[in-house]
Backbone as numpy.savetxt, mean C-alpha at the origin, in Angstrom:
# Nx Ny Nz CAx CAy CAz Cx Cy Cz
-5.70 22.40 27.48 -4.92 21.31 26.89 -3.68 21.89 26.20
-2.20 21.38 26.49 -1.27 21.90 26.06 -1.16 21.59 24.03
-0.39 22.45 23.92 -0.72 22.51 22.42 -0.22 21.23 21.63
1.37 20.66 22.27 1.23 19.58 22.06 0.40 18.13 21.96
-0.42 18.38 23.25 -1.69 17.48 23.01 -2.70 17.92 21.94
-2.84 19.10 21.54 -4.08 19.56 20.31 -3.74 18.97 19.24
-2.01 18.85 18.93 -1.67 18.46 17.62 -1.69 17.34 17.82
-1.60 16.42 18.75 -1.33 15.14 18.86 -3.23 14.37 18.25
-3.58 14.98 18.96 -5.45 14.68 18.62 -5.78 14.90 17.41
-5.46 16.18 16.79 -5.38 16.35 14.98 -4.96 15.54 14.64
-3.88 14.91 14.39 -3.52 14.09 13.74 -4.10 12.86 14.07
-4.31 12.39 15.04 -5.12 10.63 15.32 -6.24 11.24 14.31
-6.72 12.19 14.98 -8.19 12.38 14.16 -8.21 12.67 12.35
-7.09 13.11 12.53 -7.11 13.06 10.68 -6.65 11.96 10.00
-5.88 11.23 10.46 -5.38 10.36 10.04 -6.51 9.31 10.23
-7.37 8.86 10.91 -8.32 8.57 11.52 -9.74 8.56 10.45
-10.18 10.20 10.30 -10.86 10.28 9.23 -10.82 9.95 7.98
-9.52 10.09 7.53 -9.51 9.84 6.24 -9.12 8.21 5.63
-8.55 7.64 6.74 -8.65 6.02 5.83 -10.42 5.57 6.17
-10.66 5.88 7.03 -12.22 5.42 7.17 -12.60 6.01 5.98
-12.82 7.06 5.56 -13.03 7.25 4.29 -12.73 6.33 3.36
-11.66 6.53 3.00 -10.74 5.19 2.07 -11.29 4.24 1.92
-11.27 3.47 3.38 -12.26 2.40 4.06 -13.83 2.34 3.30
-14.23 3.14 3.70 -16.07 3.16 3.09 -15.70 3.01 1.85
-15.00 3.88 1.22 -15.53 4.18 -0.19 -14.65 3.03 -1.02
-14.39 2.16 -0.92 -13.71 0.85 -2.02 -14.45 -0.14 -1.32
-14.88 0.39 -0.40 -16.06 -1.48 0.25 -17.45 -1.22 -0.56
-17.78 0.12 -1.31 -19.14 0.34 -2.02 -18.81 -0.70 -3.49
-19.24 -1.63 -3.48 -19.29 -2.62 -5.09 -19.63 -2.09 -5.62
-21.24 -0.90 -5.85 -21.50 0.03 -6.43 -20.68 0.81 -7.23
-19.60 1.41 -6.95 -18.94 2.22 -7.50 -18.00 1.38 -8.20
-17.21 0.32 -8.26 -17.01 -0.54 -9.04 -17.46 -0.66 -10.13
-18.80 -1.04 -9.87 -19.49 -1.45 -11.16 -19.79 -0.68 -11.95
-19.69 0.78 -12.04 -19.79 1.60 -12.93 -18.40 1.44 -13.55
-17.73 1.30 -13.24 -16.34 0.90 -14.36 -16.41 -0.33 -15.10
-16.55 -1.34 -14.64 -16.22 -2.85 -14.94 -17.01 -3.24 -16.10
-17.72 -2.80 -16.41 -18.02 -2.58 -18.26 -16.59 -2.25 -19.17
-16.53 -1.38 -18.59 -15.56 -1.07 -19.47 -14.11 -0.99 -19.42
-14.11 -1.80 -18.23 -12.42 -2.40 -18.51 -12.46 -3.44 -18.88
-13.84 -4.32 -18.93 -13.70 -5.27 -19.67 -13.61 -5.46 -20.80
-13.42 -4.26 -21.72 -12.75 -4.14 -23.22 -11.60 -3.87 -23.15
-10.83 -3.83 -22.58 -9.54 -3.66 -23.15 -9.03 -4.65 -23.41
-7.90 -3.85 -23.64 -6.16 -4.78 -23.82 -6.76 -5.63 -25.01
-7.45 -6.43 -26.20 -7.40 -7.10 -27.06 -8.70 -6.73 -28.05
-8.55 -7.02 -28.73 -9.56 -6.94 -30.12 -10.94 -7.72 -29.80
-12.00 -7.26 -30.12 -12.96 -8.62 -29.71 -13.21 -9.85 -30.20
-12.57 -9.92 -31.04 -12.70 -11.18 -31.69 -11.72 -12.27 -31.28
-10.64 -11.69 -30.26 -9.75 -12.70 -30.09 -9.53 -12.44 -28.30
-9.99 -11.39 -27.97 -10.23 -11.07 -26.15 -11.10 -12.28 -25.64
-10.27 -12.77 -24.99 -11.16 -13.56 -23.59 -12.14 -12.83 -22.83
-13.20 -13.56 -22.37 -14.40 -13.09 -21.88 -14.02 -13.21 -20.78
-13.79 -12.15 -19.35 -13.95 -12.01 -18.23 -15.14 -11.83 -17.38
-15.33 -12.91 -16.46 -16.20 -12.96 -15.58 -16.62 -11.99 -14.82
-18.12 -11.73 -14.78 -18.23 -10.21 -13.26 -17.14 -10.12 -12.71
-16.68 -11.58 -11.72 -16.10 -11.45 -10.65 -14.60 -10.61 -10.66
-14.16 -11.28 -12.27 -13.35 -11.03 -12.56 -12.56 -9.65 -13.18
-13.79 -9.10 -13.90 -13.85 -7.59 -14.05 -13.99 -6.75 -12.39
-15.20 -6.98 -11.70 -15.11 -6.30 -10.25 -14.00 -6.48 -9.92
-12.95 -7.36 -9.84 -11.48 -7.37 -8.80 -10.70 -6.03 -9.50
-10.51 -6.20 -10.96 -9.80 -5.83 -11.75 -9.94 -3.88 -11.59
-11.57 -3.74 -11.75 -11.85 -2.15 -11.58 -11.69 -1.69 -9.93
-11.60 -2.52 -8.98 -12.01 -2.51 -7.85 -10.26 -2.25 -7.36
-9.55 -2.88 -7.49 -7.94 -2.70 -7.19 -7.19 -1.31 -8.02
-7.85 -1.30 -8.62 -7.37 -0.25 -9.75 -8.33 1.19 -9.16
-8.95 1.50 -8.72 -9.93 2.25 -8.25 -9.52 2.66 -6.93
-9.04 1.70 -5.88 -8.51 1.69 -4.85 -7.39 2.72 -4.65
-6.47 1.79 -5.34 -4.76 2.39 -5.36 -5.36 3.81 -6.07
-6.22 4.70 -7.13 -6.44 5.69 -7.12 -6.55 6.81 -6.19
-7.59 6.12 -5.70 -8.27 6.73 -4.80 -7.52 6.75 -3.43
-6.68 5.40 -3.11 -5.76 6.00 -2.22 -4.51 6.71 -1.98
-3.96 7.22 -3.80 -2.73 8.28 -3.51 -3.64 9.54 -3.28
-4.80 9.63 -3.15 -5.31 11.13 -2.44 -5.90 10.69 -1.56
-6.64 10.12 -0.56 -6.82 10.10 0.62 -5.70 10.04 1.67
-4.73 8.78 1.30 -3.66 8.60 2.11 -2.61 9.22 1.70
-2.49 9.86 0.49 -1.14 10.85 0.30 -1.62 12.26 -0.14
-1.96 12.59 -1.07 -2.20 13.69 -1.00 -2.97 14.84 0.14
-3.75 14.29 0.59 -4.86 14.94 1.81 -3.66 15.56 3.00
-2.95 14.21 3.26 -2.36 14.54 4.81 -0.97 15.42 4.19
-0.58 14.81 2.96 0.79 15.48 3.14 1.12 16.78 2.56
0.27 17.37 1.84 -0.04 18.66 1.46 0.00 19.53 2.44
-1.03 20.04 3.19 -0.99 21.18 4.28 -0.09 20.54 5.67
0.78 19.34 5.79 1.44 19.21 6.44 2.89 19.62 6.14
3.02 19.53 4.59 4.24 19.99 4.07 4.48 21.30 4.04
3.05 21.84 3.62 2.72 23.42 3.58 3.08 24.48 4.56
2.84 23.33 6.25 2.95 23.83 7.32 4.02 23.64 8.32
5.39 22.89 7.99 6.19 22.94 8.08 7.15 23.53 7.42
8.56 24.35 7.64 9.48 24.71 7.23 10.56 23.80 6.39
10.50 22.45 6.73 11.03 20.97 6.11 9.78 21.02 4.72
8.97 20.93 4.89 7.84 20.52 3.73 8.13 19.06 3.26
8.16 18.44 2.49 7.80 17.29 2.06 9.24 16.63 2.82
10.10 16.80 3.04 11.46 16.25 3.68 10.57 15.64 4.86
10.22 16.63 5.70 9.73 16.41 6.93 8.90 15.03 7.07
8.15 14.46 5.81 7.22 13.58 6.09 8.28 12.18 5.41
9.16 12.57 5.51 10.43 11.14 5.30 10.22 11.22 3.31
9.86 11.90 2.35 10.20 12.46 1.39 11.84 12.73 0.44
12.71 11.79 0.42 13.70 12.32 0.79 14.88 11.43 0.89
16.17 11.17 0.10 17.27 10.29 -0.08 17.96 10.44 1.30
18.01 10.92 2.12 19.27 10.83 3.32 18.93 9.61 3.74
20.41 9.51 4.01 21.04 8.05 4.86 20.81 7.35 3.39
21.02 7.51 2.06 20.98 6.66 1.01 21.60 5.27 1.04
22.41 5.12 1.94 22.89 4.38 1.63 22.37 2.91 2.94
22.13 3.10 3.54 21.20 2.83 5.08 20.16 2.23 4.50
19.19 2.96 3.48 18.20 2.71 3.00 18.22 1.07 1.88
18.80 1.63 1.23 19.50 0.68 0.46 20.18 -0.65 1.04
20.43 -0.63 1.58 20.95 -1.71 2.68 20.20 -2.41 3.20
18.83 -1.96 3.85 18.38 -2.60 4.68 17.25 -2.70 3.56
17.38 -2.37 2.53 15.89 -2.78 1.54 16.56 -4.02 1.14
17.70 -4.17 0.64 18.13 -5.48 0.09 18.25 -6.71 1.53
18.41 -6.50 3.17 17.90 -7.70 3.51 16.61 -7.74 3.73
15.24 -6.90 3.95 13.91 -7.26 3.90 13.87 -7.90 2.11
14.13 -7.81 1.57 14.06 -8.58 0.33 14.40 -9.76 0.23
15.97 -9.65 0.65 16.34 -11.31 1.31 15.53 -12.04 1.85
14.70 -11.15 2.90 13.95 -12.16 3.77 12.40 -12.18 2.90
11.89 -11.48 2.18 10.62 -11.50 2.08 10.30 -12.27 0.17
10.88 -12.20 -0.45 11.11 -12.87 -1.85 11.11 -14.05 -1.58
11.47 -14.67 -0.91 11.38 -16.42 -0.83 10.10 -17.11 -0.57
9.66 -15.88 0.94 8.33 -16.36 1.18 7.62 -15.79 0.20
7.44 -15.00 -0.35 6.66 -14.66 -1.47 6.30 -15.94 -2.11
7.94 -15.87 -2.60 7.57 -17.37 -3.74 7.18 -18.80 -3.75
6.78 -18.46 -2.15 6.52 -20.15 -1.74 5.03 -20.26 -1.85
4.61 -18.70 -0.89 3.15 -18.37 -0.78 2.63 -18.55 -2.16
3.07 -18.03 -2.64 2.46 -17.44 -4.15 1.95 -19.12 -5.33
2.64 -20.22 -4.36 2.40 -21.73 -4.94 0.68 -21.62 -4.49
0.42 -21.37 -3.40 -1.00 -21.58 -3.10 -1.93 -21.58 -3.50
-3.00 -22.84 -4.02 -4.42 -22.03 -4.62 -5.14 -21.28 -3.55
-4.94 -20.86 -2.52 -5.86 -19.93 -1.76 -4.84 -18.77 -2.36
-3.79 -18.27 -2.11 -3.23 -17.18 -2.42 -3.50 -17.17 -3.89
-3.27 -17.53 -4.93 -3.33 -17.58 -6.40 -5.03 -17.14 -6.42
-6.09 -17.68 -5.90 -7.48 -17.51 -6.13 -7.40 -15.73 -5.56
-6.71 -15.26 -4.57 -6.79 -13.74 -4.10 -6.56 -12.93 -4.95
-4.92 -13.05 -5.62 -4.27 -12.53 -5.89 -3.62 -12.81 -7.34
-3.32 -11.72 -8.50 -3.31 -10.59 -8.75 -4.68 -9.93 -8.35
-5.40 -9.18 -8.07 -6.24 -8.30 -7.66 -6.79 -8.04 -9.13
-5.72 -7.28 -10.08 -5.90 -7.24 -11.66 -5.93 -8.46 -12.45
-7.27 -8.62 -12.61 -7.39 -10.02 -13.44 -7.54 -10.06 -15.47
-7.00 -9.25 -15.41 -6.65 -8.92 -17.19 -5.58 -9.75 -17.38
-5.49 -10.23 -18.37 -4.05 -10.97 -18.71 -2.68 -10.47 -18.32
-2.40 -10.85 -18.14 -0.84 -9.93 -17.42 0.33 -10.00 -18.86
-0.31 -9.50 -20.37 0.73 -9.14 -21.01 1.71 -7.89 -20.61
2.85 -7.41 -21.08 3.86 -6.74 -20.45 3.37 -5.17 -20.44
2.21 -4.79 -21.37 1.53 -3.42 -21.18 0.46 -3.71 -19.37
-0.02 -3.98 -19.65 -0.83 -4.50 -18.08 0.10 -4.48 -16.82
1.17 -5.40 -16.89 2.40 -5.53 -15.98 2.75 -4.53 -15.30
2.97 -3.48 -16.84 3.34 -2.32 -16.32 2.89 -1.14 -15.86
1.74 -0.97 -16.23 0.47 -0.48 -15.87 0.09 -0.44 -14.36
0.15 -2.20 -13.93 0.18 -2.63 -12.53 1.21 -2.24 -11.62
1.83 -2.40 -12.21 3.63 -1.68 -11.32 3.44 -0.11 -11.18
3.06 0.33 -12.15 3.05 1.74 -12.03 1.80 2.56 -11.15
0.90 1.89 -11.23 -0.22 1.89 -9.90 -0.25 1.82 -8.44
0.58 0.20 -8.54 1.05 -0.02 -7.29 1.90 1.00 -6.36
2.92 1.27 -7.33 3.83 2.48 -6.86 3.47 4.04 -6.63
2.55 4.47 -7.56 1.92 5.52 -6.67 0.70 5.22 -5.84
0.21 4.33 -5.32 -0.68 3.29 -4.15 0.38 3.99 -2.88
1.41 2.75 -3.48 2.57 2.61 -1.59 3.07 3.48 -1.64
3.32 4.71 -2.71 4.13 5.74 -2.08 3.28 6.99 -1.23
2.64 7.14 -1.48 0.84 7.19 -0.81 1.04 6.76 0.20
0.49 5.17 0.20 0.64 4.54 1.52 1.70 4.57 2.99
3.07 5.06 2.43 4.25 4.68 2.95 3.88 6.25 3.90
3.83 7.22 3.14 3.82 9.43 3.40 3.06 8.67 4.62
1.49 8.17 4.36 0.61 8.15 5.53 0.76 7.61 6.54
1.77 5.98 6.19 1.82 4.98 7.58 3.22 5.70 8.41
4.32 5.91 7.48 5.61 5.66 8.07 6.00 7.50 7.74
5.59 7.96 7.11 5.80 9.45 6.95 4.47 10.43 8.38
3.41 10.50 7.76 2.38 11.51 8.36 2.30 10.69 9.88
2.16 9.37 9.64 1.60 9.29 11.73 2.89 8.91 11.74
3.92 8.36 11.37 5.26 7.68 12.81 5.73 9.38 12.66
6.77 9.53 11.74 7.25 10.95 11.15 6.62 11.97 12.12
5.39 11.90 12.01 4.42 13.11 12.48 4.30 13.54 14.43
4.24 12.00 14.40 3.94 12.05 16.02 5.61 11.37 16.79
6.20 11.81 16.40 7.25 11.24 17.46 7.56 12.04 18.08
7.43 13.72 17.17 8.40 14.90 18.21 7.16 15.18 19.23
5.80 14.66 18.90 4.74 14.66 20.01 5.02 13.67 21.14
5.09 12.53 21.05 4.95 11.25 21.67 6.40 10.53 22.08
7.11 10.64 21.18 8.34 10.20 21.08 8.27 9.10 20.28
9.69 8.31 20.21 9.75 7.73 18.88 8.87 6.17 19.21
9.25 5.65 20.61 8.85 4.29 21.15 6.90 4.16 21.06
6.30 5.33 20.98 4.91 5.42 21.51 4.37 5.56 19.94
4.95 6.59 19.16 4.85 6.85 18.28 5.25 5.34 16.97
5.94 4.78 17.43 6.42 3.25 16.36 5.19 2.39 16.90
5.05 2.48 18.09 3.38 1.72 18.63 2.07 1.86 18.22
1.92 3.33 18.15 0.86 3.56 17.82 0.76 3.16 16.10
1.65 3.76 15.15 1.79 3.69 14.30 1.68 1.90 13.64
2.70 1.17 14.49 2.34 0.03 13.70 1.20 -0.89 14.17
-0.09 -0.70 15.51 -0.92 -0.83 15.81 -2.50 -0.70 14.83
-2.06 0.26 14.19 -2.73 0.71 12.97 -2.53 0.31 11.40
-1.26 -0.07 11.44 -0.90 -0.83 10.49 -1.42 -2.27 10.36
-1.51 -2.88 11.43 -1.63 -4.23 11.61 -3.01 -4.37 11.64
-3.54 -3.04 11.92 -5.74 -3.32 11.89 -6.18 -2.71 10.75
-5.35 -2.32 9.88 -6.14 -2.55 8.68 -5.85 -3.52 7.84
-4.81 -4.43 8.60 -4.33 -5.47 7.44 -5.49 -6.94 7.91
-6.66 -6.44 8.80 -6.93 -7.93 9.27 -7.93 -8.50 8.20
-7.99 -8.30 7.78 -8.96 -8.70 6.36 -8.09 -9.35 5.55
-6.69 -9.65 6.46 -5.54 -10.58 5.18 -5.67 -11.87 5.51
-5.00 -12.57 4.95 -4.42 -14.15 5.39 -3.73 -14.16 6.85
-3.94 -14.63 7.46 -3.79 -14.79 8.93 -2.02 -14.63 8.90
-1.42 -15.16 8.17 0.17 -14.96 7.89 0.83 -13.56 7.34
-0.31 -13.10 6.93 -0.44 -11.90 6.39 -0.15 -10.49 7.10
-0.70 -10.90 8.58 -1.33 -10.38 9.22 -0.35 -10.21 10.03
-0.03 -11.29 10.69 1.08 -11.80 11.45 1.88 -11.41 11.34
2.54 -10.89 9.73 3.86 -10.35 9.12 3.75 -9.00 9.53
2.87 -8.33 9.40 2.52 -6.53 9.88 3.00 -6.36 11.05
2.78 -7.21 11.57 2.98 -6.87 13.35 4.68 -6.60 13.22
5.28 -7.50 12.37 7.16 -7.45 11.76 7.51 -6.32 11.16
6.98 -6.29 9.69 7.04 -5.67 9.06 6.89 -4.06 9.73
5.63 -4.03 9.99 5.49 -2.36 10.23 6.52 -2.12 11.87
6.92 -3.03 12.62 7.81 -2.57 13.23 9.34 -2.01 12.63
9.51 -3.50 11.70 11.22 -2.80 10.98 11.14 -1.75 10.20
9.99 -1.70 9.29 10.33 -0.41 8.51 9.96 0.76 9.27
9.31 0.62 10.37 9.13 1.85 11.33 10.25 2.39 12.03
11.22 1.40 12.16 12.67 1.42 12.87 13.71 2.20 11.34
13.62 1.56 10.65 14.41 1.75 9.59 13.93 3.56 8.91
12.88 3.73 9.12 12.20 5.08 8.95 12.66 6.01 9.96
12.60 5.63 11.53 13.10 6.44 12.52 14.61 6.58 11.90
15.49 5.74 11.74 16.79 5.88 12.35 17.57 6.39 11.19
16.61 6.26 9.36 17.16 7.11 8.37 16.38 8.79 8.35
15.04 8.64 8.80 14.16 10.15 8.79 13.79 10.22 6.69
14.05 8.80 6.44 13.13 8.60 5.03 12.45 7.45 4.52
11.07 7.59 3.95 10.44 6.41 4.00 10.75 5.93 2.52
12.50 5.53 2.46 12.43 5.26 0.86 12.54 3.76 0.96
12.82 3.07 2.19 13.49 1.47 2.44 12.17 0.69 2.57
10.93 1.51 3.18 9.73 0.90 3.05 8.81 0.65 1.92
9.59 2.30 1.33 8.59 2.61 -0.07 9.22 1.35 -0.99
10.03 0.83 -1.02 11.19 0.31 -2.22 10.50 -1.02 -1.48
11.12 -1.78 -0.47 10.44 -2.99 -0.53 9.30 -3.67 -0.46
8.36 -2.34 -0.31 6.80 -2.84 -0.05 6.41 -3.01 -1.83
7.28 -2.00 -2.70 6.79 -2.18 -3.68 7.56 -3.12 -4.58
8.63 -3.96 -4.21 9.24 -4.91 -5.12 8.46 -6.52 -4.12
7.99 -6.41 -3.24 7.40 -7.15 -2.67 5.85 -7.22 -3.44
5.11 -6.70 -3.58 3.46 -6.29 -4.36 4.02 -6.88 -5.79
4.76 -5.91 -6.21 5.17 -6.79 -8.11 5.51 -7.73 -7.84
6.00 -8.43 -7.27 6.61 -10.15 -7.51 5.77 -10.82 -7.09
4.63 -10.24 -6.27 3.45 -11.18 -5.38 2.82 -11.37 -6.82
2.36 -10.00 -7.75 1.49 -10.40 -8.48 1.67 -10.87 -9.69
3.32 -10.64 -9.62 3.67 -11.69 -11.03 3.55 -12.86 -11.08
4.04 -13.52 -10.02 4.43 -14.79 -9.48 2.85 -15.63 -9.15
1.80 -14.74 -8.86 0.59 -15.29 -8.56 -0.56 -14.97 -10.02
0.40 -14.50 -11.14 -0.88 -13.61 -12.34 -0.22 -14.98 -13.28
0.29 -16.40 -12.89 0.56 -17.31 -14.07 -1.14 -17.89 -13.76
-2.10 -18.46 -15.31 -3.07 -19.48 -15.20 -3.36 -20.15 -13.96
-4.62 -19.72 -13.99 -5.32 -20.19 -12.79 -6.54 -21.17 -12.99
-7.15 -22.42 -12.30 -8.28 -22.86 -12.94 -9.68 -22.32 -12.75
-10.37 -22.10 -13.65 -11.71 -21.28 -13.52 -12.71 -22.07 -12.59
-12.89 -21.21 -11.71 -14.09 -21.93 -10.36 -15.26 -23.04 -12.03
-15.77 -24.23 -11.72 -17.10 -24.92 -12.58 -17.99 -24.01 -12.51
């Protein structure tokens, strides 16, 4: 097998192994619940803290646990000895301001286009019952807390989808097979979303896969996936009515 094909198989296969990992280990409720005691003390005094529901503590430790656990499965794991093992190092995995201005550009029209629907979605009691994920009060310590999670989550997320497999496999595959494969995978782990949700991946992970090829940095994906997540969960963390 030519060596190009060996690396091409490493990588499906690592990339492969390790969100299944990811995968298993935030679908265990188990491990949840050893937290959710005790995030259910924070943020207020007890005498004046609202009482959060199981359900409501499990979302809260369970999203927060996640985005942990996935800046080292999906970012740290792959992009370490890939950076290590290239002469580029972290550049190589789209790490990296070039084409700044490209980037920037095309983050402000996916914003154009994706902020509106946000804010329409975000009217929904099915979307509002999903989403914030963090069900603590959303005073401006929490907010930020959440923002700052989120962002090392997708920058994580971005190295693995649009850095380690598109980045990774194009000088294998080329760029057309490699944007396929890549956003094929994108779109099957999103099926556990809202059917619109879902639908959008198939978009989404094509443009920012394009916008990733044609700058060689995943900062236009990293930037709007994450001003897209904060406004979802601001916009969806106003009062909600408690299930009877």
């Amino acid at each position: 097998m030519a060596e190009s094909s060996l690396r091409t198989v490493a990588l499906l296969a690592g990339a492969t192994t390790l969100y299944l990992a990811y995968h298993l280990a935030i679908s265990k409720p188990s491990v949840s619940r050893l937290f959710a005691a005790r995030l259910a003390t924070l943020e207020r005094p007890a005498a004046t803290r609202p009482a959060l529901s199981s359900s409501d503590a499990l979302s809260t430790i369970t999203s927060w646990f996640r985005k942990a656990l996935g800046v080292v499965l999906l970012g740290l794991l792959p992009a370490v000895p890939m950076a290590l093992s290239t002469p580029a190092g972290l550049h190589a995995l789209g790490l990296n301001l070039d084409h700044l201005d490209q980037s920037l550009l095309w983050t402000g029209v996916a914003l154009a286009v994706f902020l509106p629907v946000i804010a329409l979605s975000s009217r929904g009691p099915a979307h509002r019952q999903a989403y914030p994920e963090v069900r603590l009060p959303f005073t401006p310590r929490i907010a930020a807390w959440n923002a700052g999670a989120w962002a090392a989550f997708l920058l994580a997320y971005e190295l693995f989808f649009r850095g380690f497999m598109l980045l990774g496999l194009t000088p294998l595959l080329g760029p057309e097979v490699a944007l396929a494969v890549t956003t094929m995978a994108y779109v099957f782990v999103h099926l556990d979303k809202f059917a619109g949700e879902v639908l959008g991946t198939i978009f989404t992970g094509i443009g920012f896969g394009l916008v990733t090829l044609e700058t060689g940095s995943i900062l236009m994906p990293f930037l709007a996936h994450l001003a897209v997540a904060v406004t979802n969960d601001t916009l969806a963390s106003r009062p909600r009515p408690r299930p009877a």
